[in-house]
SEPA-442429 format. One record per residue (C-alpha): residue number from 1; residue in one letter; x, y, z. Coordinates in Angstrom, 2 decimals, m for minus. Example, Ala and Ser with C-alpha at 12.3 -4.5 7.8 and 13.67 -1.06 7.14 Angstrom:
BEGIN
[1,'a',[12.30,m4.50,7.80]] [2,'s',[13.67,m1.06,7.14]] 
//
This chain:
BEGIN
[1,'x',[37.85,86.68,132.22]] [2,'x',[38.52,84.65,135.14]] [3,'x',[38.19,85.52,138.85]] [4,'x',[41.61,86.18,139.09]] [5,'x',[42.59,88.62,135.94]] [6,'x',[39.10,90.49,137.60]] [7,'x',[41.14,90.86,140.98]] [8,'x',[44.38,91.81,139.04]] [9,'x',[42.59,94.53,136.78]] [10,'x',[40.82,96.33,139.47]] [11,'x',[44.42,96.34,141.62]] [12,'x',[47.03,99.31,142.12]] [13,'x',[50.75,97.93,141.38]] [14,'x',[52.41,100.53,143.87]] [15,'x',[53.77,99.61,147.04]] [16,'x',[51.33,100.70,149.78]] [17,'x',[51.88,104.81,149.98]] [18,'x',[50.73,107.55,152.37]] [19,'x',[48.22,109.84,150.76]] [20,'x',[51.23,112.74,151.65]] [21,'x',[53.04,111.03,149.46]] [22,'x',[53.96,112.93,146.15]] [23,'x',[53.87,109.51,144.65]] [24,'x',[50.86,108.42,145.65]] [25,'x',[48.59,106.55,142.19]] [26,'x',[45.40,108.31,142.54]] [27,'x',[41.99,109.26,140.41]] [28,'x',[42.75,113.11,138.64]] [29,'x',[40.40,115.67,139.76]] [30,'x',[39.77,116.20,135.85]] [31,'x',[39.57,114.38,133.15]] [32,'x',[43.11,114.05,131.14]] [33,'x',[41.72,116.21,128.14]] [34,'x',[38.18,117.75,128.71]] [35,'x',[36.15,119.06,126.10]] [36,'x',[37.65,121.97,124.10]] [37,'x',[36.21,125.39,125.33]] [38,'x',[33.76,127.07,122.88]] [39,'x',[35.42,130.43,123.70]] [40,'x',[38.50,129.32,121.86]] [41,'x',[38.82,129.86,118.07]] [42,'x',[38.97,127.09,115.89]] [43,'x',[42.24,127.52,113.91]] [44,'x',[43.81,125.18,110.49]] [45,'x',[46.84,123.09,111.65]] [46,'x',[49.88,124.89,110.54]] [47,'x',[53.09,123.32,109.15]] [48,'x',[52.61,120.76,106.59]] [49,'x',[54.61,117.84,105.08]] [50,'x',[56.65,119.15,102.17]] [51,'x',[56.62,117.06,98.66]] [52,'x',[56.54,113.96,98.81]] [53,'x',[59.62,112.33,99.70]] [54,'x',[61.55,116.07,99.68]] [55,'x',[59.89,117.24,102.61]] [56,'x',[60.53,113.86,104.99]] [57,'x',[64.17,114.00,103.89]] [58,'x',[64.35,117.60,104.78]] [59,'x',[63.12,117.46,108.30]] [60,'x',[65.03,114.11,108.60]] [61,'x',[68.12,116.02,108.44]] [62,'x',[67.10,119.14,110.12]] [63,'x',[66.39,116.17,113.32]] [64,'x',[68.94,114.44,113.48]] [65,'x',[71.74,116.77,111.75]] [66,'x',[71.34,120.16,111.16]] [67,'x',[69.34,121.12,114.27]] [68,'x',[68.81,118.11,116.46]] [69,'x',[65.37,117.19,117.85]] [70,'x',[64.83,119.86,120.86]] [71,'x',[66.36,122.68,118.15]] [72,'x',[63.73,121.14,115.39]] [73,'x',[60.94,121.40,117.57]] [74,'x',[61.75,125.06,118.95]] [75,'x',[61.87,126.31,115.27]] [76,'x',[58.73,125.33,114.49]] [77,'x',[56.80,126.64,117.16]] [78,'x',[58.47,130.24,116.77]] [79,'x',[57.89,129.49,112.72]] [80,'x',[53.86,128.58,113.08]] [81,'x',[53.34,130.18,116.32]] [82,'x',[51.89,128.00,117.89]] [83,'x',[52.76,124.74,119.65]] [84,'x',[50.18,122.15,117.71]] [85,'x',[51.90,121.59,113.99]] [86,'x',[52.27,119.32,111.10]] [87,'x',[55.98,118.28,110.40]] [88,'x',[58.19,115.05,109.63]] [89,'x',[59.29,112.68,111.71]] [90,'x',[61.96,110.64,111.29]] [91,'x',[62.73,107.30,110.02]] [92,'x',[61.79,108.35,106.19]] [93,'x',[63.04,107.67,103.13]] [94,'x',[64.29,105.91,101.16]] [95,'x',[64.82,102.28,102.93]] [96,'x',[61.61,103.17,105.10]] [97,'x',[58.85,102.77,102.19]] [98,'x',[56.16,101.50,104.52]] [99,'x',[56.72,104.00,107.45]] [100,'x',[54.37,107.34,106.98]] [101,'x',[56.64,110.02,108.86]] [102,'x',[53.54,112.64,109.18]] [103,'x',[52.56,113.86,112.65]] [104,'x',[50.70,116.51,114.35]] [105,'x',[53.19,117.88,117.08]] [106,'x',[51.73,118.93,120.57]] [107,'x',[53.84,120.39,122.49]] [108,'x',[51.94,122.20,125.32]] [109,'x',[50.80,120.62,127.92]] [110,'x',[47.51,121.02,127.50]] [111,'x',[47.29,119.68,124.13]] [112,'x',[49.96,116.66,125.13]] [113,'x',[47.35,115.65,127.26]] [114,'x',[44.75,114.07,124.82]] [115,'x',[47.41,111.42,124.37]] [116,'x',[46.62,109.71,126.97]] [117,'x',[42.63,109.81,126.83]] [118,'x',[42.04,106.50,125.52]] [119,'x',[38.35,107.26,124.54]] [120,'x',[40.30,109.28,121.53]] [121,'x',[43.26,108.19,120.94]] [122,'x',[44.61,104.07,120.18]] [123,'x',[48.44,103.34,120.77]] [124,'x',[48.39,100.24,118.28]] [125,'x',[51.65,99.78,117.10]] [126,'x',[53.32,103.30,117.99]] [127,'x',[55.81,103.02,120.53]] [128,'x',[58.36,104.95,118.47]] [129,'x',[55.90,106.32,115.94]] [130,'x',[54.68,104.65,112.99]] [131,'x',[57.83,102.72,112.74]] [132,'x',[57.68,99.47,114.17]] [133,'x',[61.01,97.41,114.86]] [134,'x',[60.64,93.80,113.53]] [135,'x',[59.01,91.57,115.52]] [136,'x',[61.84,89.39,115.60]] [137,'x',[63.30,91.11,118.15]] [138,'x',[60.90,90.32,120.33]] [139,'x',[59.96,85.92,119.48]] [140,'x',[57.90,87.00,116.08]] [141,'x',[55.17,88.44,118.88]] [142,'x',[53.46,91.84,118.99]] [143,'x',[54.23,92.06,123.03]] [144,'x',[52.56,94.75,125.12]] [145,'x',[54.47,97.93,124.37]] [146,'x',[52.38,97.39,121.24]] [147,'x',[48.75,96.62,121.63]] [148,'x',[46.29,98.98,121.90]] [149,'x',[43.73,98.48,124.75]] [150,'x',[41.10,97.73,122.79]] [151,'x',[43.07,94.30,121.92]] [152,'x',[42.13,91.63,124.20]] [153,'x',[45.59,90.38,124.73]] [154,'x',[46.20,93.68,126.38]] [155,'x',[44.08,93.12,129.41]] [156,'x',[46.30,89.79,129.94]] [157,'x',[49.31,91.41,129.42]] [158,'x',[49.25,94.17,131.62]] [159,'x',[47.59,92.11,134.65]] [160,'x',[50.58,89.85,134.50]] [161,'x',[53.02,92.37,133.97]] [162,'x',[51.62,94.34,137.32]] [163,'x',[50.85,91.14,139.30]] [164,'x',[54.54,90.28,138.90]] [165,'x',[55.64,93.75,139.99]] [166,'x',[53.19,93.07,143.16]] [167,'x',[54.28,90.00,144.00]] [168,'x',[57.96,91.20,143.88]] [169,'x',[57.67,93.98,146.39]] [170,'x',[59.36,92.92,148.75]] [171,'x',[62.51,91.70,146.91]] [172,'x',[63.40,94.95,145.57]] [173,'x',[64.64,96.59,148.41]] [174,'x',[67.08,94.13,149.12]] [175,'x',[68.02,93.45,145.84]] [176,'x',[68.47,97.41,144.88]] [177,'x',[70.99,97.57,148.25]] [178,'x',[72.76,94.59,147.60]] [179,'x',[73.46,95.65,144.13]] [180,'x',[74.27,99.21,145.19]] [181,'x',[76.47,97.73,147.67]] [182,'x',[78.46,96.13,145.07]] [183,'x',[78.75,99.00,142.02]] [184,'x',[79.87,101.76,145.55]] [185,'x',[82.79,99.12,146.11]] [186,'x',[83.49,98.86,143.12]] [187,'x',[83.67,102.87,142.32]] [188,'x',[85.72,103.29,145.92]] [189,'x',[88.33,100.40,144.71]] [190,'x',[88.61,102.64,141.36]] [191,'x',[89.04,105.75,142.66]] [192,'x',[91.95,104.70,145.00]] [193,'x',[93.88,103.75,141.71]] [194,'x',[93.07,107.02,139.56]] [195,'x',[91.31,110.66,139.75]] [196,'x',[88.02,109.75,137.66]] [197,'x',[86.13,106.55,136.75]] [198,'x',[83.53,105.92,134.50]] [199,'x',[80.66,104.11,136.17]] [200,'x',[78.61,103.09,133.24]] [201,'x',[79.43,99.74,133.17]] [202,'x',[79.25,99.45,136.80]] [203,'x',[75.67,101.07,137.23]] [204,'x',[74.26,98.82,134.48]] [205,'x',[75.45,95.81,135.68]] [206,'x',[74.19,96.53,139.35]] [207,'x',[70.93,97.51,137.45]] [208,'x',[70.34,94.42,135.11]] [209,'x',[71.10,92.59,138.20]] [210,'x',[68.33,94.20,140.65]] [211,'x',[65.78,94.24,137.74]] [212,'x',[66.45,90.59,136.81]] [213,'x',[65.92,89.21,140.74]] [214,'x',[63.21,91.49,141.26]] [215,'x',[61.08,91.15,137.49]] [216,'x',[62.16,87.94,136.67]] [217,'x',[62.96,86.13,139.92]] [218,'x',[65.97,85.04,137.92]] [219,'x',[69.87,85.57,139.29]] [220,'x',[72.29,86.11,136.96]] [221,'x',[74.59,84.06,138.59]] [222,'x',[73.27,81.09,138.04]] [223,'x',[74.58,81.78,134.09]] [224,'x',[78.11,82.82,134.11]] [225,'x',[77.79,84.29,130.56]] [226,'x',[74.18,86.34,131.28]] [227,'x',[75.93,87.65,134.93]] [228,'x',[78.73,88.77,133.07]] [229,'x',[77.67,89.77,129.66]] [230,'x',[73.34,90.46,130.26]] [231,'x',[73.68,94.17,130.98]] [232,'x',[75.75,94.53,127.04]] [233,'x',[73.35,92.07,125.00]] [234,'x',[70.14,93.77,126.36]] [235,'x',[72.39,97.08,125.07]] [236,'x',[72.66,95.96,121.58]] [237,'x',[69.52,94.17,121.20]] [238,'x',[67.95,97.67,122.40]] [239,'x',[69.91,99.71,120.22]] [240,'x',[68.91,97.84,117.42]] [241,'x',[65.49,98.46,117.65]] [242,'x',[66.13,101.89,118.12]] [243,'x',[68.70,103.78,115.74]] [244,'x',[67.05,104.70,113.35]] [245,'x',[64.74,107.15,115.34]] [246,'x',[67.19,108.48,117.97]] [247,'x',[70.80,110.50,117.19]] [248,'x',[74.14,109.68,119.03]] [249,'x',[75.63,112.31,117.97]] [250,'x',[78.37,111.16,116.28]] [251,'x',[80.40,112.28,113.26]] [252,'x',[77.95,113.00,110.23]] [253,'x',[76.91,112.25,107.47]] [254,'x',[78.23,108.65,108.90]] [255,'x',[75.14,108.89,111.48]] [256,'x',[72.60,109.48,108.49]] [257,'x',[74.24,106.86,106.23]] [258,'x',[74.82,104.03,108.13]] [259,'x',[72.19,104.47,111.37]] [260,'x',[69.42,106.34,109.97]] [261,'x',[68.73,104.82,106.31]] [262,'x',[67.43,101.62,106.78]] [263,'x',[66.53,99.23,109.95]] [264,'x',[69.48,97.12,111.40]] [265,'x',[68.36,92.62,111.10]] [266,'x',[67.29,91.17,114.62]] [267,'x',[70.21,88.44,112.93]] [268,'x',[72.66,90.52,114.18]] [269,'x',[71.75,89.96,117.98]] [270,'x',[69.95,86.55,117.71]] [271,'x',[72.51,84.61,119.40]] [272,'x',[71.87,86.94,122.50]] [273,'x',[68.80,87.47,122.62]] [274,'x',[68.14,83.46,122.80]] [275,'x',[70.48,83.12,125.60]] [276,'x',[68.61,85.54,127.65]] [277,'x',[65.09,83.78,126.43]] [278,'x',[66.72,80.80,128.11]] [279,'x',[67.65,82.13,131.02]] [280,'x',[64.14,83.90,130.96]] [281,'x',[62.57,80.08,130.90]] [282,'x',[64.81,78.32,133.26]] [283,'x',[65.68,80.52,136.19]] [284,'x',[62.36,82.48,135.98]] [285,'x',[60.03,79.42,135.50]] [286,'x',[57.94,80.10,138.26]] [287,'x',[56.94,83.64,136.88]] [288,'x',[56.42,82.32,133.55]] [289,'x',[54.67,79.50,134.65]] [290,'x',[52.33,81.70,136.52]] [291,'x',[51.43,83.94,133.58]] [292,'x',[50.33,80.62,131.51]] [293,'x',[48.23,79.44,135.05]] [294,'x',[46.58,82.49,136.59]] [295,'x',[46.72,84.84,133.22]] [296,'x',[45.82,82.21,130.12]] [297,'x',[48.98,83.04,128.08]] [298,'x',[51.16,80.91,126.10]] [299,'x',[55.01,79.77,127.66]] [300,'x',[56.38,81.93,124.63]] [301,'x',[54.11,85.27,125.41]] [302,'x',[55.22,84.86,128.81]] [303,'x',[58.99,84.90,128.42]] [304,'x',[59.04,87.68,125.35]] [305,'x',[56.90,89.89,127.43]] [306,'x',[59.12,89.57,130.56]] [307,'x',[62.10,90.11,128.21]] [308,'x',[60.35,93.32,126.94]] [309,'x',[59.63,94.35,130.28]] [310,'x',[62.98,93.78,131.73]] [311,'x',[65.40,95.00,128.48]] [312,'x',[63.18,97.98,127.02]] [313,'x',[61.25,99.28,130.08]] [314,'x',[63.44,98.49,133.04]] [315,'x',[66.78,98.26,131.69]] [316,'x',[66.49,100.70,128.78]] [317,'x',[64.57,103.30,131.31]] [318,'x',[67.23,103.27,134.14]] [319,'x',[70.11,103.02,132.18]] [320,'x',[69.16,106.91,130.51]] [321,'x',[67.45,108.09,133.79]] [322,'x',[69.65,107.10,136.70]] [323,'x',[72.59,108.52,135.11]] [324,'x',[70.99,112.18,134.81]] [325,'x',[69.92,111.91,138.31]] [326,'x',[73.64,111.36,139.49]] [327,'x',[74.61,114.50,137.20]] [328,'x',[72.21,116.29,138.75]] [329,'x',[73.50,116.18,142.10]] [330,'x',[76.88,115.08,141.60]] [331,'x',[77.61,118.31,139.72]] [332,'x',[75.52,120.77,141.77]] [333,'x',[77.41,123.59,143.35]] [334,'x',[74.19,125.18,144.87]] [335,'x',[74.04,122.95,148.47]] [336,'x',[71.85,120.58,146.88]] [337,'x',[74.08,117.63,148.64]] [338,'x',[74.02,119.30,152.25]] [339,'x',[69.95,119.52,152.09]] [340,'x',[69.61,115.87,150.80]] [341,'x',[72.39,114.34,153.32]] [342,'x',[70.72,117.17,156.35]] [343,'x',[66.78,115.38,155.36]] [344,'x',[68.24,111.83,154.83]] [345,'x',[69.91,111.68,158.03]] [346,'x',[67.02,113.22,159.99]] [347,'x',[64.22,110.67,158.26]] [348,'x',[66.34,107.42,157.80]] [349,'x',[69.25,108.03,160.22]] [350,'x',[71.76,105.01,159.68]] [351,'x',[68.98,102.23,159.78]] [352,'x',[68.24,99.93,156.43]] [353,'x',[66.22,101.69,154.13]] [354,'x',[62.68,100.23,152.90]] [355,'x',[60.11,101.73,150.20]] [356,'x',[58.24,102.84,153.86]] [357,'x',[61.50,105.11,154.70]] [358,'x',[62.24,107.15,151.91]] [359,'x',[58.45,108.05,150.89]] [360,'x',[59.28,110.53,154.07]] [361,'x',[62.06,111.88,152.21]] [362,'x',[60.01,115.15,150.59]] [363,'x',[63.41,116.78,149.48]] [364,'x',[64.62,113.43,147.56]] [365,'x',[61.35,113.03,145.95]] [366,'x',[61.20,116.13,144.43]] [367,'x',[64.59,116.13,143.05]] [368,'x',[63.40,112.56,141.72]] [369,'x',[60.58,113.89,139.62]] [370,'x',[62.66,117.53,138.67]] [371,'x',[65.05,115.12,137.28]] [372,'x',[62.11,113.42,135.29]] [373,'x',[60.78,116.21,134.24]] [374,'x',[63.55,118.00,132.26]] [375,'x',[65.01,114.18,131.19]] [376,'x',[62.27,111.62,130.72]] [377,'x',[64.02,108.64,129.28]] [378,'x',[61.47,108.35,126.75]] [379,'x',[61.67,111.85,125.09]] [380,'x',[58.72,111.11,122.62]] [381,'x',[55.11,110.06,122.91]] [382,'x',[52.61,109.14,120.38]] [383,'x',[49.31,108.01,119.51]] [384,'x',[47.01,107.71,116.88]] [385,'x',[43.29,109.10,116.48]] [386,'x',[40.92,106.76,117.22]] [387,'x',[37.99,109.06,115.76]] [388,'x',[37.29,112.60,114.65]] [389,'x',[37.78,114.90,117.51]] [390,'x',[38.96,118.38,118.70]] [391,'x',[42.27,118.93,120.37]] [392,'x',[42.57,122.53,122.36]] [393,'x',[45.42,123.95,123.34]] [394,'x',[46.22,127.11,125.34]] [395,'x',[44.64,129.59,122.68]] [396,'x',[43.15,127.41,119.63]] [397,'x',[41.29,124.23,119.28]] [398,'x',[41.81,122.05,116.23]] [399,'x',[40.22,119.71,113.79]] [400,'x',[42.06,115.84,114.15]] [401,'x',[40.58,113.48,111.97]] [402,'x',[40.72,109.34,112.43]] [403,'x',[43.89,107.79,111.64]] [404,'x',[46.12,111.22,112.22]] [405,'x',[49.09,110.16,114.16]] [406,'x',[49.67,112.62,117.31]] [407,'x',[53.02,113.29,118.40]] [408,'x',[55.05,115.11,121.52]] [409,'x',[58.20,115.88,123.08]] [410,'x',[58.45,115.69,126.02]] [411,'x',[61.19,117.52,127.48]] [412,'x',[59.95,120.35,125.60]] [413,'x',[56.06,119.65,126.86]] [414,'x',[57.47,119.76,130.65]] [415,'x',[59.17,123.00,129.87]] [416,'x',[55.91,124.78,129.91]] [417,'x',[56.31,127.94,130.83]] [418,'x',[52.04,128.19,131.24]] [419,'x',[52.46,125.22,134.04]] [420,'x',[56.09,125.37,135.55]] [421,'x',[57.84,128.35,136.87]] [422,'x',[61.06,129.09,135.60]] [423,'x',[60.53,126.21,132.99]] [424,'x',[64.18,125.85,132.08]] [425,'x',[65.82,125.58,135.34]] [426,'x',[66.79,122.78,137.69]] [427,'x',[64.57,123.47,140.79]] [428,'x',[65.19,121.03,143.72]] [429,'x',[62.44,121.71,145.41]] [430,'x',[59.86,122.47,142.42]] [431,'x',[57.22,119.46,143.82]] [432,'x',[57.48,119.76,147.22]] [433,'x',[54.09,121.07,149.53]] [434,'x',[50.64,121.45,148.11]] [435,'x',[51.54,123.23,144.88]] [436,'x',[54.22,121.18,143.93]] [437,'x',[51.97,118.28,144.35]] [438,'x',[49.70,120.15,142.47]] [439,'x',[52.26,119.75,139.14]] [440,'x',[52.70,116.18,139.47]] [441,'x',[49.11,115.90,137.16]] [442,'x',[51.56,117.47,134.17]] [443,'x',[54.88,114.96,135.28]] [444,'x',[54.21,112.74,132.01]] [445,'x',[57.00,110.34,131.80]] [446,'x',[55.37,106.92,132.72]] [447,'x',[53.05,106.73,129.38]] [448,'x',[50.87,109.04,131.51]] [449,'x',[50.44,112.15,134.53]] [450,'x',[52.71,111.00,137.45]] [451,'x',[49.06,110.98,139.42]] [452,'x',[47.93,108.50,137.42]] [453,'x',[46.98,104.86,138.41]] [454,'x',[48.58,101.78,135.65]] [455,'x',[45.19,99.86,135.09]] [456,'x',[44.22,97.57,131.73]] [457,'x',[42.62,100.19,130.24]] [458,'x',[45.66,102.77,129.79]] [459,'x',[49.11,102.65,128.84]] [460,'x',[51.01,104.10,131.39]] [461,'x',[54.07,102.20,132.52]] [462,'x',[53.03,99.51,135.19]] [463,'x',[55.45,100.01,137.49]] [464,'x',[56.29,103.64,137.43]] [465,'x',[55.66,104.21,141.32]] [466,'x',[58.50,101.57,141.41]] [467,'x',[60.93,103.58,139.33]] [468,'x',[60.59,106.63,141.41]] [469,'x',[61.00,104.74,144.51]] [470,'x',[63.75,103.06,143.60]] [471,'x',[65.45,106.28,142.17]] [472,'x',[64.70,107.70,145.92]] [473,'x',[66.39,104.61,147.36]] [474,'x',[69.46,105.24,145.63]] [475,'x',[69.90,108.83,146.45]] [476,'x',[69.17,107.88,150.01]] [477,'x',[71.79,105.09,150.02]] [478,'x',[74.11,107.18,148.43]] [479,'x',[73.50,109.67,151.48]] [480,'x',[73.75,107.26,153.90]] [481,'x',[77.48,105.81,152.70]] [482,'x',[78.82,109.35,151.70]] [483,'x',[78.82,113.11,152.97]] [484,'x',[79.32,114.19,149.26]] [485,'x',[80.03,112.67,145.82]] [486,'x',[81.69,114.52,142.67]] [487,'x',[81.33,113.45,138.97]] [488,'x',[78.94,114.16,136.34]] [489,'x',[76.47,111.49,133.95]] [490,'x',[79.31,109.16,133.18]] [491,'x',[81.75,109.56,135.66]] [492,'x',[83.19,110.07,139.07]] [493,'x',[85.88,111.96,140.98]] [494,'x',[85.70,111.86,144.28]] [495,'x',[83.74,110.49,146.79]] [496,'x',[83.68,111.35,151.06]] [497,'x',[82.90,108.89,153.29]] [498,'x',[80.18,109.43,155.77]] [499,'x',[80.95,110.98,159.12]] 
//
């Protein structure tokens, strides 16, 4: 390893940050999962996996059909009692021969924890479970997303992927507010011409646009087809990957039929996907040169990885997050918007916002990570035993042998009623002070506890303290331009000016 990757390795990727801030990368005062206590009983698993090829087809459909996934979970804890379980997960049979659908659920936090210990636990290959999209999709390469850390490759990957967040600081402000500038005009225009406008086509062009400056060092315009059409071919190439483990709720059995039996050919978004890989290698050549220079990897590794990075992590994470943050306080009736305009106007007054600004914003942050906490845009984590171990949760501790893959839910796991207060509710102001800083060690969205620091050696998403900044940006902007804004997750009525 070179002088440089050394340097890169032992680096944060957040922007500089106050130690007040709730955001702030650090070491946990504890280990992520600590030794099970000898006071708790050791207890059999309970659940199992049905006969073979019954039972998979059977919780298949309770899933995605029948129940859908938070209902399938909930059953099963009331059913076993408990919150660790064996079950199904889908895809299954019959079109999914090679794809094992057993897992050990953890749905505490406690025992969602040891998913992230590395010393137990590999992530090789397990993204979305032991399903594995083709790696077609992604220029015949295993990218990041899937090594384990124990891969060399890893180490290489990750460095570049957080040097190039590093380097990029400072365009993201300006980028994020230029773009925001330009999806706000673009909702005002609408909503002179008609009561309610959807703004998901807006939002995800303003966010492929930000993301693709700011990762890739690449502007859409300079492609007419990318600036116009990027946001909708990272969609499909995305979607692709991902039907047949997620529901969209449309009419069944057509769902289970057509998007859950077998997995969709990267043929069917090819064309796409190589006009973005050229875009990728022409307008971002100086990133992409710099990962073959300073972090030994090939042109090709280079441009898939940034792809990945930009269409699954950036794109794919904003475009299910920011949307939920809007509903959340675009449909609050409780004087949510009067605290966050009252805080915004007192910290950042009228002057241009910067990353520096709105990590003052205590009120904005919280409802950033409240958001996150009851949506994550990734609802489920895995990972796979790495050797024999104990797991504990609240009350039992349990045998996990090598090669067992783990699995959790996440909007269930930050529901905890042992860690949060009034689990099921929408609390503004849930991480603000000491003791809401104090829950940011069970905020698990980023791969990881929101106090966590992105290094080689983990997984956790490299530039998570970027998405929650950025998410504070916007809700700062958005109190800047307006005393209030209407609408919901897709849409919006109404909009007031600021005074």
């Amino acid at each position: 390893m070179n002088a440089s990757m050394m340097m890169i390795n032992s680096m944060s990727v957040s922007p500089d940050m106050p130690s007040s801030s709730p955001f702030q990368s650090q070491s946990l005062s504890t280990p992520i999962s600590s030794p099970p206590s000898t006071s708790l009983p050791l207890r059999t698993i309970p659940g199992s996996y049905g006969w073979p090829l019954l039972g998979p087809i059977s919780d298949r459909l309770d899933y995605f059909w029948f129940q859908g996934p938070e209902t399938f979970f909930r059953k099963r804890i009331e059913k076993h009692k408990s919150t660790v379980f064996r079950t199904n997960i889908p895809p299954t049979w019959p079109l999914f021969l090679n794809v094992n659908p057993n897992v050990i659920a953890v749905l505490d936090c406690k025992s969602f924890a040891h998913l992230f210990d590395m010393e137990i636990v590999e992530k090789k290959n397990i993204l979305v479970g032991d399903f594995m999209p083709s790696v077609k999709f992604t220029g015949g390469l295993r990218v990041s997303a899937y090594l384990d850390t124990s891969e060399p490759k890893h180490a290489q990957l990750k460095g570049f992927a957080m040097d190039t967040l590093k380097r990029s600081s400072k365009l993201w402000v300006p980028e994020v507010v230029s773009s925001l500038d330009t999806l706000f005009d673009t909702v005002e225009k609408e909503l002179s011409e008609k009561n309610s406008i959807s703004y998901m086509v807006p939002l995800q062009k303003c966010v492929f646009n930000f993301l693709s400056k700011s990762i890739v060092g690449a502007d859409p315009k300079a492609d007419a087809e990318v600036a116009e059409n990027g946001f909708s071919m990272l969609d499909k190439w995305l979607a692709l990957q991902i039907l047949p483990t997620v529901s969209i709720n449309i009419l069944q059995p057509l769902e289970e039929i057509f998007l859950h039996s077998f997995a969709y050919p990267f043929a069917l978004v090819s064309g796409d996907y190589n006009k973005l890989h050229n875009f990728v290698e022409k307008e971002g050549k100086e990133v992409v040169q710099r990962g073959q220079d300073e972090f030994g990897l090939t042109k090709e590794e280079a441009i898939h990885n940034l792809l990945f990075i930009l269409g699954f992590n950036a794109f794919g994470g904003f475009s299910i997050f920011l949307p939920k943050l809007i509903n959340a306080i675009a449909s609050d009736t409780t004087g949510l918007q009067a605290k966050l305009r009252s805080e915004v106007k007192e910290k950042c007054g009228t002057s241009a916002l910067t990353f520096e600004s709105v990590k003052s914003l205590e009120l904005v942050q919280s409802v950033v990570c409240e958001t996150l906490r009851l949506n994550p845009p990734v609802p489920l984590q895995f990972a796979r035993a790495r050797k024999d171990f104990q797991l504990s949760s609240y009350d039992s501790v349990y045998d996990i042998k090598k090669g067992e893959l783990l699995c959790g839910y996440q909007p269930l796991v930050m529901r905890d009623s042992k860690v949060f207060d009034d689990a099921e509710s929408f609390k503004a102001e849930r991480f603000m002070g000491e003791k809401g800083s104090e829950l940011l060690s069970y905020l698990y969205w980023s791969n990881g506890p929101q106090t966590g620091t992105p290094n080689d050696m983990n997984k956790q998403c490299a530039g998570k303290d970027y998405v929650t900044l950025v998410a504070c940006l916007i809700v700062a902007y958005v109190f800047q331009r307006y005393e209030s804004i209407t609408g919901n997750s897709s849409s919006i009525t109404a909009v007031e000016k600021a005074k």
